[in-house]
N, C-alpha and C positions, 0 to 999 in steps of 0.2 A: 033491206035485208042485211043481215051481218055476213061478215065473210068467214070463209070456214076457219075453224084453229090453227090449221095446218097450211093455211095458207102463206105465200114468201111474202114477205114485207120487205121494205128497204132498206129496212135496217138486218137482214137475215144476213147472216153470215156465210151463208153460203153462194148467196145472191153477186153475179158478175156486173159491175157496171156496164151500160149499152154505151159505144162510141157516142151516142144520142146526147148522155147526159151527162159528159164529162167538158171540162170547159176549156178553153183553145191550150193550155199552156199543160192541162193534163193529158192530151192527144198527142201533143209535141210529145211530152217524158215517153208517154208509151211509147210511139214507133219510134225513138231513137233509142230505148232500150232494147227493139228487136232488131237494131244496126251492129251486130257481132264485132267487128273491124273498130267501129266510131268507141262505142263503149273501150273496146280493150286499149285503145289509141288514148282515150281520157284519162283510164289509169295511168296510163305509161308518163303522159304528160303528168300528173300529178308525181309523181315518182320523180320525176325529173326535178319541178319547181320546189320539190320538199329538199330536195338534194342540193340545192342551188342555195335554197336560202339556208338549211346548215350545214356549208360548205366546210368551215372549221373541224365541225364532227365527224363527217361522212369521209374527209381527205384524211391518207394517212399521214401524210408531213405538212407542213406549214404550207405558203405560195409559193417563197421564195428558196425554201431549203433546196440543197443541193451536195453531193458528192463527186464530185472531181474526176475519183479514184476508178469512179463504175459510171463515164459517159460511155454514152451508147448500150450501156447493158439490156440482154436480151430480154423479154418478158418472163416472169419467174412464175409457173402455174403453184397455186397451192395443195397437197397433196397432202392424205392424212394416215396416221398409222397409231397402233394402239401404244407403240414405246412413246411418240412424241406429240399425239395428237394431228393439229395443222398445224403444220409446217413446211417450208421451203428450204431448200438447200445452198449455201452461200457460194456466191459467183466468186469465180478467181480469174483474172484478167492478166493474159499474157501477150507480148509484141514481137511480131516476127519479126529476126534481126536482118532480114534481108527485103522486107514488102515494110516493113513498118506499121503492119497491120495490125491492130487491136483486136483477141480473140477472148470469148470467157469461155469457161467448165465450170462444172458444179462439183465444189468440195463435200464431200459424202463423209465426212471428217466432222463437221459444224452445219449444224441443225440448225435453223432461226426457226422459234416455236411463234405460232401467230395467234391471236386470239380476238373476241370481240368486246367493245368496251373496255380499253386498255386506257393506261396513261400517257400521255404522250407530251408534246411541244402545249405548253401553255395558249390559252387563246380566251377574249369575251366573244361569246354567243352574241350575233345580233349587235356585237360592239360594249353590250350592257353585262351581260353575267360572265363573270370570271370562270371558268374551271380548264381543266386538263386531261380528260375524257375524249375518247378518241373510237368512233362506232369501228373500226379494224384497225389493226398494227400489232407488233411487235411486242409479246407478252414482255411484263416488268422484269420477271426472274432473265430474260437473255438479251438483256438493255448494255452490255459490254462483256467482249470477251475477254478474256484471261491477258490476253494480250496490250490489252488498254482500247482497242477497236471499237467499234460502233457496227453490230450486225444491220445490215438494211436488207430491204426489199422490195423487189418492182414489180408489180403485179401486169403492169402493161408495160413494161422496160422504163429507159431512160431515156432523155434528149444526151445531147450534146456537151450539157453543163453536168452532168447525173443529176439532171431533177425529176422525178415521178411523174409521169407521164397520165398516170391515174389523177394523182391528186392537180394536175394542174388544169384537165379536163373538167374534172368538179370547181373548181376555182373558178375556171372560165365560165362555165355554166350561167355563174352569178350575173355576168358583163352578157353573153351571148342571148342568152333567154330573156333579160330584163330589156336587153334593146328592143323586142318586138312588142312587148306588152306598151313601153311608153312611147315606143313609137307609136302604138294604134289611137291610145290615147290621143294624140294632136292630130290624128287624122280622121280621129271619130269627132272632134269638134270640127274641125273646116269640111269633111263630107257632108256632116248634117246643117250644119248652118249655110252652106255654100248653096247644095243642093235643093235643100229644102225654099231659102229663099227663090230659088232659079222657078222650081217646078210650082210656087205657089201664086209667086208675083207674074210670071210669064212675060209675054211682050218681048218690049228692046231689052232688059233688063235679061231676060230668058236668054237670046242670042249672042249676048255679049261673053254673060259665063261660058255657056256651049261651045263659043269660038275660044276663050280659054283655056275649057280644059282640053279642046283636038292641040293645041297650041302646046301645051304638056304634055300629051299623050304621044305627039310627035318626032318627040327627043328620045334616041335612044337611049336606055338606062345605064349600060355600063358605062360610056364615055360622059353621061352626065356624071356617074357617081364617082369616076376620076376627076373632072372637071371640079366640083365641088370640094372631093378631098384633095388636091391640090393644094387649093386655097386657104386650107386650113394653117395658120401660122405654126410653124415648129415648137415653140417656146411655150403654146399654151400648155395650161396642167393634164395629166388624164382626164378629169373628171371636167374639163370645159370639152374637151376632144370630146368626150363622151356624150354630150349633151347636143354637141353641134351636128355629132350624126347621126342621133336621135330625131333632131330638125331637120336634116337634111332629105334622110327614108320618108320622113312626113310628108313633105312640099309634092314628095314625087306620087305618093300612094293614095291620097285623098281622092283623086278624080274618079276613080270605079265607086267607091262609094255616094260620093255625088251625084255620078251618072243613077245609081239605084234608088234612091231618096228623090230625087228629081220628078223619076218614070211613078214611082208609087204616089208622092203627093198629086200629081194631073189627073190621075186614076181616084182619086177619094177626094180632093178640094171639092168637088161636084155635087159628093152625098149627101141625104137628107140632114144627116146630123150635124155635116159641117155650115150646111145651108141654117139650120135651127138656129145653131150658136152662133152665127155671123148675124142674124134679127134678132138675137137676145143682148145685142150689143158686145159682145166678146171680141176681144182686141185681134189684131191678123199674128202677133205674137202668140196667144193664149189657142186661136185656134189652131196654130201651126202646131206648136208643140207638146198642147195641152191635147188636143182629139184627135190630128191628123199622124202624127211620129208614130203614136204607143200602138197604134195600127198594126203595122208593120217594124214593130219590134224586132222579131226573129230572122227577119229577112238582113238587116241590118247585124245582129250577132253574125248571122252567116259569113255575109260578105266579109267583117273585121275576121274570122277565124278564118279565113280563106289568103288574108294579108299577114296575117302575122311571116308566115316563113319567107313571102319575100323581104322583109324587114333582115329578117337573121341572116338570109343569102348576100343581102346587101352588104351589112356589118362586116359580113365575114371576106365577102372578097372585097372589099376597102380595105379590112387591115391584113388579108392575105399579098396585096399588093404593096401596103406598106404607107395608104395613103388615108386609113383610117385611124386606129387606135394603135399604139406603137406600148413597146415596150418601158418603165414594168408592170403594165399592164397587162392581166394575162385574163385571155379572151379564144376561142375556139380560133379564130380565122387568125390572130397572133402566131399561135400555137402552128400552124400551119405555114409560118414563116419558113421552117427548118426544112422543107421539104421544097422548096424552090429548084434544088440540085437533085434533076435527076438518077444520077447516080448516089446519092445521099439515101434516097427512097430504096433504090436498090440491093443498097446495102441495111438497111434498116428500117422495115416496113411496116414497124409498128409506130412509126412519126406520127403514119397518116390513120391513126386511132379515133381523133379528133372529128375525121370525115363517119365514122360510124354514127358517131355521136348527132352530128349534121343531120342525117342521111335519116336516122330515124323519128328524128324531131319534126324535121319538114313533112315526111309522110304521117306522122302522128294527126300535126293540124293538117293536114288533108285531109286525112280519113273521117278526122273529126268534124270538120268544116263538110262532108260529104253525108255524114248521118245527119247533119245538123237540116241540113238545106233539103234532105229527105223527108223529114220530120216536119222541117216547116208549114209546109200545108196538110196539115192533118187528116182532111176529109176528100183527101184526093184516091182515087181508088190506087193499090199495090199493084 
């Protein structure tokens, strides 16, 4: 019997997919799109690494630039009016003759008009394309005053050199964000390879790793991660420094991963399928990686999204101590150098700007790393 005209078909557009008939990776998207937190946390990070990678564009001064004249200037909010648009009002810096104290005010005299998509300090994109476009700063028309000066501005004040505090934050980004990404990188190779041989080969082979990683897991981490940067030679360039404590976050952060590739291959080596392909002659490589891993894919994202921030926490207090990346290398936990002297903070609290920046990142991949491992098992009931 035919079915009626009006009947819904599967192709009806009105028609809701059933959780039934959706496949493990579209269960995943769904409930972690109803993760509020995890979603808003992905953008954020997105925002971030888009920021990171054009750091040129997004910073209003160069890495290195600086003004002398306005160390320590206070942060300058932007503020808009129909005579001048956005605009900021120019700091003037005066020393008390008897404390030796450096004070500013705002000259209400000289306007610095601001704009978006200005010209600014030359720079290549990505190292490749030339231009001198600048997503904020200092409109072209009040590029000097009358006086022969240079109008600036600090949108989150200055350090100690007058360098931008904004723009050295975006700079660091590049060094701070990228350490956890390639960190996870060498630790998603020795987790899965480590782990996975542990949990598939078993026996003496099983207990040896196991005794390893308690042997790692032992060590406390901050005096390992002095220990380590210690060691580090003074003379080498940034970009070897860079790389070594890149290796170094690594060695230390692979065992939780291990541990979880481990537990999951004991669990599925067993199953029919891996049993199939072990009598269709399929190699212990082919079966490990080939049908046992992609298993438990997601569980694996998890865990590396769950490592990334201690990567960055690492980075950052190595070179907040002074024993990882050093200067002119400018990096978040660099940045946080200035802020050693208590009283320094005291008097100037927008040093520790850097720690916002920390602070929302770490909790970003949390939240994220928390929808995600939500979402993982899909058919598990809410």
């Amino acid at each position: 019997m035919a079915a009626p005209a009006d009947a819904p078909t599967l192709s009806h557009p009105g028609l809701r997919e059933e959780p039934g008939s959706l496949s493990p990776w579209a269960l995943i998207r769904r409930r972690f799109v109803s993760h509020r937190l995890a979603v808003v946390s992905l953008y954020l990070l997105a925002v971030l690494y888009v920021m990171a990678l054009g750091a040129e564009f997004f910073a209003p001064y160069p890495r290195q630039w600086r003004d002398l004249a306005h160390a320590y200037c206070p942060p300058q909010l932007p503020r808009f009016s129909l005579a001048h648009g956005l605009h900021v009002r120019a700091m003037i810096s005066q020393r008390d003759p008897l404390t030796l104290r450096k004070t500013y005010h705002e000259d209400a005299t000289r306007v610095v008009r601001l704009g978006f998509f200005v010209p600014g300090a030359p720079y290549r994109w990505l190292g490749l394309i030339p231009t001198a476009r600048h997503f904020f700063g200092v409109q072209e028309a009040d590029r000097r005053w009358p006086d022969g000066t240079t109008p600036t501005f600090f949108f989150l004040g200055a350090d100690k050199y007058g360098q931008d505090i904004l723009s050295r934050i975006i700079h660091g980004s590049r060094v701070s964000l990228s350490v956890g990404l390639a960190a996870i990188a060498v630790t998603f190779v020795l987790g899965v390879a480590i782990g996975g041989i542990s949990g598939y080969v078993g026996g003496a082979t099983d207990n040896v790793i196991q005794r390893v990683i308690e042997i790692v897991n032992a060590f406390p981490q901050i005096p390992l991660w002095l220990a380590f940067g210690a060691v580090l030679p003074i003379e080498w360039s940034p970009l070897s420094t860079y790389f070594a404590i890149t290796l170094v976050l690594s060695l230390l952060a692979w065992t939780n991963l291990a541990r979880v590739v481990r537990g999951k291959i004991l669990a599925l080596r067993e199953e029919d399928y891996a049993t199939a392909a072990r009598l269709l002659g399929a190699s212990h490589a082919r079966i490990l990686f080939r049908h046992l891993l992609p298993g438990f894919t997601s569980h694996i994202i998890v865990v590396l999204t769950l490592s990334v921030p201690t990567m960055i926490l690492g980075e950052t207090s190595l070179s907040f101590l002074g024993l990882g990346l050093r200067p002119p290398v400018v990096s978040w936990g660099v940045m946080l150098q200035d802020c050693l002297s208590l009283q320094t903070v005291a008097d100037h609290p927008w040093l520790l700007m850097p720690v916002v920046f920390i602070v929302l990142t770490v909790l970003s991949f949390n939240f994220l790393g928390d929808g995600l491992r939500d979402a993982a098992d899909p058919y598990s009931a809410k």
